[in-house]
Backbone bond lengths (Angstrom), bond angles and torsions (degrees), N, CA, C in turn:
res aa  C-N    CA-C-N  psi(-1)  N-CA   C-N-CA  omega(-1)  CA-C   N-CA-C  phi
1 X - - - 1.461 - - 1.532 109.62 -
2 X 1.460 123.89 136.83 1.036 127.98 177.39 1.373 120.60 -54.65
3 X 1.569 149.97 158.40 0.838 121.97 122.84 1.454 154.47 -100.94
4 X 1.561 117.74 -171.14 1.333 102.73 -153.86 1.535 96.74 -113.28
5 X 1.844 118.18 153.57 1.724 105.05 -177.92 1.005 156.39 22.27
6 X 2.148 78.08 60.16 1.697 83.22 -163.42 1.810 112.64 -92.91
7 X 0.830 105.19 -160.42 1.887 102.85 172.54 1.238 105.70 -142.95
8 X 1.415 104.76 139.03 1.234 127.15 -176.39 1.422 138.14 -106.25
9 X 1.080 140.31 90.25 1.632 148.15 -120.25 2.184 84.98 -128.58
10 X 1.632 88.06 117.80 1.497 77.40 171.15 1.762 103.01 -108.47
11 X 1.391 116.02 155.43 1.467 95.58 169.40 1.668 100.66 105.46
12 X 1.199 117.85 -3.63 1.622 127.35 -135.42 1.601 102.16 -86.70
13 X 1.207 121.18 -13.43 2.051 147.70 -156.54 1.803 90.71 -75.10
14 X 1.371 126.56 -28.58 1.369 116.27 -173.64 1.282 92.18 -144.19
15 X 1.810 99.05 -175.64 1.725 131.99 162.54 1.406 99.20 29.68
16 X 1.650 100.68 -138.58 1.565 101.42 -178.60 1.722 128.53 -41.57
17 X 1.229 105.00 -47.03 1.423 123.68 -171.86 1.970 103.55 -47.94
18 X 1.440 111.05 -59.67 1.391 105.32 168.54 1.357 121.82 -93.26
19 X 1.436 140.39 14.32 1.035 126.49 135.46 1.382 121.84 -55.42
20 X 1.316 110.20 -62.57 2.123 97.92 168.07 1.423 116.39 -56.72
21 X 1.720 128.87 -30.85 1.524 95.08 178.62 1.328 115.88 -67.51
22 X 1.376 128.61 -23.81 1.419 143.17 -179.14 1.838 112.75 -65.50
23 X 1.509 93.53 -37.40 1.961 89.95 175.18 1.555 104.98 -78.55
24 X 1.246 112.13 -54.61 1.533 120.51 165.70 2.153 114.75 -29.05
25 X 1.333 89.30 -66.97 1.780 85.15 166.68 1.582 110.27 -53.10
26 X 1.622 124.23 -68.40 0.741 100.90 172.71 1.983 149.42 -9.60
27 X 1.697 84.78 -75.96 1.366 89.98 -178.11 1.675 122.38 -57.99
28 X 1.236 97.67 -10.22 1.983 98.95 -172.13 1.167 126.18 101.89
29 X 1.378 112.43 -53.13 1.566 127.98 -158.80 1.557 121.69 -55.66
30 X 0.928 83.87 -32.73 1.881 84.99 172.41 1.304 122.38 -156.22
31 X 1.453 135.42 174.52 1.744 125.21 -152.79 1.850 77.48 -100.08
32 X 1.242 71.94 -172.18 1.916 88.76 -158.39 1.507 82.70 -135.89
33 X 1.490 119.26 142.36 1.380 142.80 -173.92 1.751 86.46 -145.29
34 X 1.653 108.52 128.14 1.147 123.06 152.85 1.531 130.78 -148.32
35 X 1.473 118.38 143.32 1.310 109.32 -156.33 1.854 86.22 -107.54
36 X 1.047 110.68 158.14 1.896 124.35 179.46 1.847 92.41 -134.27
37 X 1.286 96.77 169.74 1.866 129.39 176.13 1.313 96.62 -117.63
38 X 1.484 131.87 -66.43 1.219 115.09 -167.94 1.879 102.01 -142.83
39 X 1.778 80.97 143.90 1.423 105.67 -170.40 1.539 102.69 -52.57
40 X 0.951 118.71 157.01 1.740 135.21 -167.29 1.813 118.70 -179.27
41 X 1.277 108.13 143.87 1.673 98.28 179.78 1.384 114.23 -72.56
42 X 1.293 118.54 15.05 1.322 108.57 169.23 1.206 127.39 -105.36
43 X 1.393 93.46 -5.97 1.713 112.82 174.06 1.714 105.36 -86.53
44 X 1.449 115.58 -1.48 1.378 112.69 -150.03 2.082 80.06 -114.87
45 X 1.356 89.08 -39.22 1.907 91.10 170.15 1.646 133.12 -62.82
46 X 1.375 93.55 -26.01 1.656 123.53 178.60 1.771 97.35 -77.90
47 X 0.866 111.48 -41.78 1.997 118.26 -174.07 1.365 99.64 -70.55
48 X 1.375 124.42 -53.47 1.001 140.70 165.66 1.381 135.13 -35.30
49 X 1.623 98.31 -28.68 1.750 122.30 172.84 1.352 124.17 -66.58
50 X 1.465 90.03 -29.54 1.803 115.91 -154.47 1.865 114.23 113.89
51 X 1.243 110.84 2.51 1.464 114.01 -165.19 1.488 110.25 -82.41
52 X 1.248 143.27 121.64 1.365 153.24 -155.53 1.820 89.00 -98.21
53 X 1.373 100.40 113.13 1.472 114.16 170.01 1.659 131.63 -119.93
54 X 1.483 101.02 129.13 1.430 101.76 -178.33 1.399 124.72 -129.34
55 X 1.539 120.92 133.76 1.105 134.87 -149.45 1.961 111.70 -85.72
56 X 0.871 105.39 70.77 1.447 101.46 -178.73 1.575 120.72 -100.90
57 X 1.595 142.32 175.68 1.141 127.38 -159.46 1.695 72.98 -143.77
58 X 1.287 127.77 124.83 1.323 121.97 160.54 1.721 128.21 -90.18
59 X 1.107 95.23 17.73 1.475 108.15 177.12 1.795 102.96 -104.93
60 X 0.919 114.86 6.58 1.103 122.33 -162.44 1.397 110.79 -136.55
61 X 1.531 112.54 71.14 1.391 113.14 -172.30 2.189 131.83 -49.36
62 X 1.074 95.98 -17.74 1.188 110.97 -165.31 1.396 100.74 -66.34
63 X 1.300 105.48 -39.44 1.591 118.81 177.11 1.601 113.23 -73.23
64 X 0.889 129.96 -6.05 1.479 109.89 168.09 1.103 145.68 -102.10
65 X 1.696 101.47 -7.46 1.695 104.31 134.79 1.830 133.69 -39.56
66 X 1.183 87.64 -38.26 1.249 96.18 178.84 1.351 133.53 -79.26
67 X 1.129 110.95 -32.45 2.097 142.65 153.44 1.871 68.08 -39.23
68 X 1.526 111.62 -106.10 0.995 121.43 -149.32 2.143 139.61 -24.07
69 X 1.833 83.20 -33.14 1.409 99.79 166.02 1.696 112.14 -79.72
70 X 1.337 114.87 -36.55 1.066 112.77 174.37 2.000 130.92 -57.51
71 X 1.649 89.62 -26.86 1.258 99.06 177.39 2.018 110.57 -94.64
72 X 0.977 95.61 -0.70 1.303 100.43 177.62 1.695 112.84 -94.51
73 X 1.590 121.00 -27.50 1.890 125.78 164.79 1.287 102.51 -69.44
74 X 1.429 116.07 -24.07 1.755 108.73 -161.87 1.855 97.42 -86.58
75 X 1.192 103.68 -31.03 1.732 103.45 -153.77 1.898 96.74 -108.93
76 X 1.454 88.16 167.13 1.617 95.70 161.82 1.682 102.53 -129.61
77 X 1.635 98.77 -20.01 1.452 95.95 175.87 1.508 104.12 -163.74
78 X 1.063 111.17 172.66 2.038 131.05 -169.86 1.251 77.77 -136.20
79 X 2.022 88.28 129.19 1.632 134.65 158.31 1.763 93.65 -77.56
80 X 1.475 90.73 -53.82 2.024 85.18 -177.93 1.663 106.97 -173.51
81 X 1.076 111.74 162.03 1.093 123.33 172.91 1.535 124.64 -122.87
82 X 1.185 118.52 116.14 1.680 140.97 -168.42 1.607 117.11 -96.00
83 X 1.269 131.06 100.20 1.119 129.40 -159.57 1.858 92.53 -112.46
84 X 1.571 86.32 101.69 1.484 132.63 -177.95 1.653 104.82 -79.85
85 X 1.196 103.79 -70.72 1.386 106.69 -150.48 1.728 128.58 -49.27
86 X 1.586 145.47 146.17 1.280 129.47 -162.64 1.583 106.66 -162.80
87 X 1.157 91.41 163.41 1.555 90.94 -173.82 1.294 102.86 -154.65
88 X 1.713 130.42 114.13 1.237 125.62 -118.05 2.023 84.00 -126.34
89 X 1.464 149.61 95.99 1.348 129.91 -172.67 1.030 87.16 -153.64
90 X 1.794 113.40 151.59 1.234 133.77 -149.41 1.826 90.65 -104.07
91 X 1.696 99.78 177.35 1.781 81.15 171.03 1.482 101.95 -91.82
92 X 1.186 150.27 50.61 1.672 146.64 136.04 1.882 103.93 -86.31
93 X 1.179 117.45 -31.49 1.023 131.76 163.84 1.825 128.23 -58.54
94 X 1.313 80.77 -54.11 1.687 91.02 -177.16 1.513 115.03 -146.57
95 X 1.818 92.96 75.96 1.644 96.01 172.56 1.053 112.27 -68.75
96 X 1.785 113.20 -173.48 1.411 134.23 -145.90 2.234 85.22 -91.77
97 X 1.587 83.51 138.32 1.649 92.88 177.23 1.748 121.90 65.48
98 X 1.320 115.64 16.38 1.131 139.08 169.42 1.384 122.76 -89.14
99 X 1.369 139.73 121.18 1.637 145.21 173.48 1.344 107.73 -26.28
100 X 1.840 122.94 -48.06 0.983 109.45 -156.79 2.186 98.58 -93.10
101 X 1.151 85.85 -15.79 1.804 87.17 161.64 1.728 116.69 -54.47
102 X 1.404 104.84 -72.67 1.261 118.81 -167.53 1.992 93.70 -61.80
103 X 1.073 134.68 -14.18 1.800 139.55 -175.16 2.259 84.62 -75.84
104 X 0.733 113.68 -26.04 1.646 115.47 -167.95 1.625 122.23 -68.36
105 X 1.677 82.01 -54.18 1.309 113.64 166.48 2.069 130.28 -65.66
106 X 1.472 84.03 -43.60 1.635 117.37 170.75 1.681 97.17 -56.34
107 X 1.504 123.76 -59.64 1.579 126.71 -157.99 1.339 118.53 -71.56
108 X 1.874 96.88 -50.06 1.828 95.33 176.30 1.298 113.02 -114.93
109 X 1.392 110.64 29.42 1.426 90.60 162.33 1.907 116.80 -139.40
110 X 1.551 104.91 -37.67 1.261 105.42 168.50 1.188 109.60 -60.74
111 X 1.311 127.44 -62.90 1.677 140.56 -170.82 1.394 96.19 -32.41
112 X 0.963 125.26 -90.71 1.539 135.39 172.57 1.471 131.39 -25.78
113 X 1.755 110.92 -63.73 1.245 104.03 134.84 1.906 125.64 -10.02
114 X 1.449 99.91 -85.07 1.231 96.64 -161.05 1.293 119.04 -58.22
115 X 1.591 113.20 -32.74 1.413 117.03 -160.80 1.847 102.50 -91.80
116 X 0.947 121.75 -11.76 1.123 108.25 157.88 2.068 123.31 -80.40
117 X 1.430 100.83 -28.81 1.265 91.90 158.91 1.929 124.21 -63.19
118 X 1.179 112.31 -13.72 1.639 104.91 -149.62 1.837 85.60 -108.50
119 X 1.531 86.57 -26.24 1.789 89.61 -169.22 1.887 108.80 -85.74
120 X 1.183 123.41 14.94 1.112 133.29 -165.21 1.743 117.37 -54.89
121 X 1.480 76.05 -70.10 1.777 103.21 170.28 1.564 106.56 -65.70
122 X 1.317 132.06 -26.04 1.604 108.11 166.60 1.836 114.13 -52.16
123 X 1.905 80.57 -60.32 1.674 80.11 167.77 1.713 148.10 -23.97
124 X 0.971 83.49 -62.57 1.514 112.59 -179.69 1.773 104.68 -61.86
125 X 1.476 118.07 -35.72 1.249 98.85 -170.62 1.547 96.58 -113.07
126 X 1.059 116.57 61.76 1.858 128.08 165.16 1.784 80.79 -118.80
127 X 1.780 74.04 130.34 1.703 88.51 156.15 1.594 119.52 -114.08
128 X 1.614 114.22 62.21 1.121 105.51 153.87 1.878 110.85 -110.75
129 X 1.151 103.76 178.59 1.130 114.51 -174.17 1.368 113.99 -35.99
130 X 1.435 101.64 -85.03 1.814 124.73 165.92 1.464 100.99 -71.72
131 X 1.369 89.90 134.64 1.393 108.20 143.34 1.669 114.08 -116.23
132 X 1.198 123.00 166.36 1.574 135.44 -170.14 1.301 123.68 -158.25
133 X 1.205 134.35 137.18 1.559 168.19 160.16 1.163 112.27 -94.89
134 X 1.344 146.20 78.85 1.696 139.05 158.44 1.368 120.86 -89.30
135 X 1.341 132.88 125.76 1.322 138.26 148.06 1.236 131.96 -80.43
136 X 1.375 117.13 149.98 1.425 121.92 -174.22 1.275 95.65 -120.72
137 X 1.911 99.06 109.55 2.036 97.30 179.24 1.638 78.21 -111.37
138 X 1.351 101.75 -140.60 1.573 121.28 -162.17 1.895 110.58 -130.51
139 X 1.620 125.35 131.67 1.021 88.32 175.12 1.782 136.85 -107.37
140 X 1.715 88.05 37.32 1.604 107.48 152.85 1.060 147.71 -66.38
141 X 1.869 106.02 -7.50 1.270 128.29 159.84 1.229 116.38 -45.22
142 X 1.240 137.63 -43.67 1.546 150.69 162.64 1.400 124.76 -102.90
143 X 1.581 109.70 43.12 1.116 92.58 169.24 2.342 79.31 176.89
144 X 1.409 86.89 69.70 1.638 93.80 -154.56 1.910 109.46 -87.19
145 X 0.829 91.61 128.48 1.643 119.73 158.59 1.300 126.03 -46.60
146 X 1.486 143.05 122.52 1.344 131.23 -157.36 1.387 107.69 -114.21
147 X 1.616 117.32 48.80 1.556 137.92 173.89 1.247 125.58 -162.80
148 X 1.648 113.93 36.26 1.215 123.25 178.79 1.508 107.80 -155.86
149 X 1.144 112.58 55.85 1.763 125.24 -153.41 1.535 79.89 -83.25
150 X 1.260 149.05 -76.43 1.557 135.29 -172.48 1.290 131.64 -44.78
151 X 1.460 98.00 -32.52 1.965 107.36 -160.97 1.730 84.13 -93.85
152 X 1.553 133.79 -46.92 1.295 102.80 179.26 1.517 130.08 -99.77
153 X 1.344 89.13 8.06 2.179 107.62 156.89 1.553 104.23 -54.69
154 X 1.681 107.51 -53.05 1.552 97.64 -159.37 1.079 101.91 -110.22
155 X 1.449 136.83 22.21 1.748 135.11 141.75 1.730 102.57 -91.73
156 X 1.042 135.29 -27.14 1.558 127.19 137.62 1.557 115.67 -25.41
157 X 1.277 106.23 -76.78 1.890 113.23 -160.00 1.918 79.71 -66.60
158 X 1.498 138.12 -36.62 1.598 114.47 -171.10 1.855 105.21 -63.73
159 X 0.884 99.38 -32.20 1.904 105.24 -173.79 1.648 93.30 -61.98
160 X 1.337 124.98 -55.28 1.668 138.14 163.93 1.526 105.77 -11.38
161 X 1.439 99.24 -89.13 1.179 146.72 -178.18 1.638 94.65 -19.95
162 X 1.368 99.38 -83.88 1.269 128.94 -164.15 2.078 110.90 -56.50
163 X 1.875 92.93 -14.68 2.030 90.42 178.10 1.537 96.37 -91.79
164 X 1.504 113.69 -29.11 1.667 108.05 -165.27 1.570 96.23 -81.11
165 X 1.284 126.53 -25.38 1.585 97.29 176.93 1.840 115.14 -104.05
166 X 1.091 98.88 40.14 1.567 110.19 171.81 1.147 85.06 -108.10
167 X 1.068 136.42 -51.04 1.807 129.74 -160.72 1.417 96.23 -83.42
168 X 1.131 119.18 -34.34 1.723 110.54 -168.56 2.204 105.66 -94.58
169 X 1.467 101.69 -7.85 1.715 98.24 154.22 1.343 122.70 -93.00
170 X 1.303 117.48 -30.81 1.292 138.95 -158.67 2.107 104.11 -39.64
171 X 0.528 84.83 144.89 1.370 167.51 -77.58 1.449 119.30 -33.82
172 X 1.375 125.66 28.15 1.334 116.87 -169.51 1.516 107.81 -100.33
173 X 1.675 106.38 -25.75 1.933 117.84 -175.62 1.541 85.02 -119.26
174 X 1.233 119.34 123.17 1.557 132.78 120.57 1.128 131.44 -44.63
175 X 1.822 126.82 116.72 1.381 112.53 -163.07 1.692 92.00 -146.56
176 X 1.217 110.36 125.09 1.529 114.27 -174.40 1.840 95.28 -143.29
177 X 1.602 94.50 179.25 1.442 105.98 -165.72 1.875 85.01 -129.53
178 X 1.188 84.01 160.40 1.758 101.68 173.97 1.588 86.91 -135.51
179 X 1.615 97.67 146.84 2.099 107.05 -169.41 1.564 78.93 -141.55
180 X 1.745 119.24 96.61 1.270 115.68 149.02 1.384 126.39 -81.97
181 X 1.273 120.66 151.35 1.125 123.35 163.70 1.363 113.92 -88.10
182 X 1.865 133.06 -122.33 1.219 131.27 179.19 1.110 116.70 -63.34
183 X 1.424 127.11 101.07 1.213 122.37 164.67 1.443 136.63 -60.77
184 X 1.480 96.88 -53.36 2.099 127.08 -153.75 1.648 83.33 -169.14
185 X 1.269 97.58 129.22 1.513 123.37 137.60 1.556 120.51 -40.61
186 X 1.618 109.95 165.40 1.360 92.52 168.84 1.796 90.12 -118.53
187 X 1.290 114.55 165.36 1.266 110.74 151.42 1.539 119.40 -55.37
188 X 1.158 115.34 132.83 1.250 131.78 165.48 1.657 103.52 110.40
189 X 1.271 121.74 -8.35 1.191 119.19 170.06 1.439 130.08 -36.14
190 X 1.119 133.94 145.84 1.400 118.65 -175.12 1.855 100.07 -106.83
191 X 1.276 106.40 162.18 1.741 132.90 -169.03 1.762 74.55 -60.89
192 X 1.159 125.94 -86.57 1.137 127.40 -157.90 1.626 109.82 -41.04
193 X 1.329 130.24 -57.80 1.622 128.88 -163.83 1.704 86.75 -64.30
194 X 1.337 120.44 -47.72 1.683 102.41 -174.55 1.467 120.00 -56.14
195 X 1.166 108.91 -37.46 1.660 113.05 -179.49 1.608 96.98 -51.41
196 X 0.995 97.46 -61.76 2.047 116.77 -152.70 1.741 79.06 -45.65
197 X 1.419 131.19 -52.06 1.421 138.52 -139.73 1.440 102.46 -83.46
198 X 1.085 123.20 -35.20 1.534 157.22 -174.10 2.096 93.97 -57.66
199 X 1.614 90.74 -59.14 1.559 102.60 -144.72 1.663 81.22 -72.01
200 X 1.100 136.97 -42.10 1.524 125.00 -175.61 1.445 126.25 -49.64
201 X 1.291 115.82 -10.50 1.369 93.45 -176.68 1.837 98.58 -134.33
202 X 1.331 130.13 163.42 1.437 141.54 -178.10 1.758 94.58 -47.42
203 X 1.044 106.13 -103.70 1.549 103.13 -175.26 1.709 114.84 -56.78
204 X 1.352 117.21 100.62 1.030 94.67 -163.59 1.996 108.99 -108.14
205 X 1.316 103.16 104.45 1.507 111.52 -175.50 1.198 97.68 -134.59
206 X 1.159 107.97 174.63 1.591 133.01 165.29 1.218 118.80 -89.89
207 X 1.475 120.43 84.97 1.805 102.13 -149.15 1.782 111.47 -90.62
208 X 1.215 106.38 -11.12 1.520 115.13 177.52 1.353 124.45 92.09
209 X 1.542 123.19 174.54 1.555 104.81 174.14 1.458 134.59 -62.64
210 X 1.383 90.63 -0.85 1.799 109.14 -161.86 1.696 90.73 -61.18
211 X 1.132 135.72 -49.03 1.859 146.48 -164.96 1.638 93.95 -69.19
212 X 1.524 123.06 -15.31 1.644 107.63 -154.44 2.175 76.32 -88.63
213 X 1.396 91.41 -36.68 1.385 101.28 -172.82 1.153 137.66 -61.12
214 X 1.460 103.05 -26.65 1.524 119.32 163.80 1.277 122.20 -90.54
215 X 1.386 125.77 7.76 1.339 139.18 -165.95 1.383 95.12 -110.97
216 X 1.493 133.20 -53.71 1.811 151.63 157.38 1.785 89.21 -28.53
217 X 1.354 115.31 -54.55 1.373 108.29 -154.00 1.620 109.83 -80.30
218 X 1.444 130.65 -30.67 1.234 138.87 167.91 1.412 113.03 -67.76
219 X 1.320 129.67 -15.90 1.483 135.98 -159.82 1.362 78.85 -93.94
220 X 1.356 117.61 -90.68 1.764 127.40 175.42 1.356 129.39 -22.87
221 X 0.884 107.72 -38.74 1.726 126.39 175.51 1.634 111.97 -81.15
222 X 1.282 109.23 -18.85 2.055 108.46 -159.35 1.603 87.81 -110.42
223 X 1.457 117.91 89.78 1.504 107.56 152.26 1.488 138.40 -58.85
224 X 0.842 103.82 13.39 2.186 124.40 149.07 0.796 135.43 -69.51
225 X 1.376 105.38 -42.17 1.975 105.34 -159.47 1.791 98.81 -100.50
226 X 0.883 67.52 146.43 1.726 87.47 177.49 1.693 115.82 -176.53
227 X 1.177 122.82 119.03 1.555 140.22 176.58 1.376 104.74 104.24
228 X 1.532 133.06 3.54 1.347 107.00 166.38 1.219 148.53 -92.24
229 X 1.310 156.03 175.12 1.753 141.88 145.55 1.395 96.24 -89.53
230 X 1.480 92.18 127.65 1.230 123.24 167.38 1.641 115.51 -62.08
231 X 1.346 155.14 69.68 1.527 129.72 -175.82 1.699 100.06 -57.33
232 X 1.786 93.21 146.25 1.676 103.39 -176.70 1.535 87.97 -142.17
233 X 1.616 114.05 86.47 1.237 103.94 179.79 1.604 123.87 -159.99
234 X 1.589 98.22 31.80 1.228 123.79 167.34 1.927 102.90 73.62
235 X 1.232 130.03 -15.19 1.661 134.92 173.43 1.558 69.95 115.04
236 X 0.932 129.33 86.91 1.689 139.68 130.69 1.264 112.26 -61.19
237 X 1.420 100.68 -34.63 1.856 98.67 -175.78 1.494 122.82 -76.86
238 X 0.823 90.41 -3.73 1.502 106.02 -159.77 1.560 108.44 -111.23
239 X 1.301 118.92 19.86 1.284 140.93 157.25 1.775 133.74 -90.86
């Protein structure tokens, strides 16, 4: 049997991405669809939840036709779709005219792109109130770094992306962006880069995915908003 309003979390195999399929299970309300890159036991813990997982490579266009059929046997309709997925490289990482350049461009902006075109009609035929589209850009977009000219070029064009098809669903899908800043540390971080990271913004903590989660939940819940970026970054600006 199909199911009905479900949400769709791409990116969903780690960090942020399976913390929301995990609050999402939690809460009940609707099935959880998540797509991963690479197999991991946490993708195997998420299956384990009840969470319907699919293995796609978004660098790899050929495959997302196929995401797409796949999400079409599983569903009869999308509560929403959350464009999770990221791929985080500096430009020593990913110079100009390089695979792993054009992989930047490929993650947050075609992917999304497409799958909100293909995922339209799921949308549309959920009968709950809201429907929703959220992106996860960065909120260094406005406030930019002078060694990441690709990765925050093409979380730029997703913030883009994400105003022209609020105006071009409007009004039946709500589609906004959330732009966190510090989320989570990474392992291996040093005492010092956290301080330095800490001191940039007003409240300065490490507040966790729990804020990416409560930010998903005000977007979904507020039949108003539609076309904005969310900043999630404790008053960074205000530094």
């Amino acid at each position: 049997m199909l199911k009905e309003n479900a949400v769709l979390i791409t990116g969903g195999g780690q960090r942020i991405g399976a913390y929301l399929v995990r609050q999402f299970l939690l809460q009940g309300q609707y099935p959880v669809i998540f797509t991963y890159r690479t197999p991991r036991a946490e993708v195997d813990e998420l299956i384990a939840l009840g969470a319907i997982a699919i293995q796609c490579d978004f660098t790899q266009q050929t495959e997302l036709p196929g995401l797409v059929e796949q999400i079409k046997q599983t569903v009869s309709s999308l509560r929403a779709v959350i464009h999770n997925a990221s791929l985080w490289l500096n430009d020593e990482q990913a110079p100009a005219l390089s695979a792993q350049y054009q992989s930047l461009f490929q993650i947050h902006v075609e992917a999304p792109i497409y799958l909100n075109q293909q995922l339209k009609p799921l949308l549309n035929a959920s009968d709950c109130e809201n429907k929703d589209i959220i992106s996860l850009s960065d909120n260094s977009v406005n406030r930019v770094t002078d060694n990441h000219v690709a990765y925050l070029s093409s979380k730029a064009a997703m913030q883009t992306a994400s105003q022209v098809f609020a105006k071009k669903f409007a009004p039946d899908i709500k589609v906004n962006d959330i732009a966190p800043a510090l989320i989570e540390f990474n392992i291996g971080d040093s005492s010092e880069y956290k301080e330095k990271r800490l001191t940039q913004a007003a409240i300065p903590i490490e507040p966790g995915a729990k804020v990416v989660w409560q930010a998903v939940n005000y977007i979904m819940n507020s039949s108003y908003t539609t076309g904005i970026s969310l900043p999630l970054n404790g008053g960074r600006h205000l530094t």
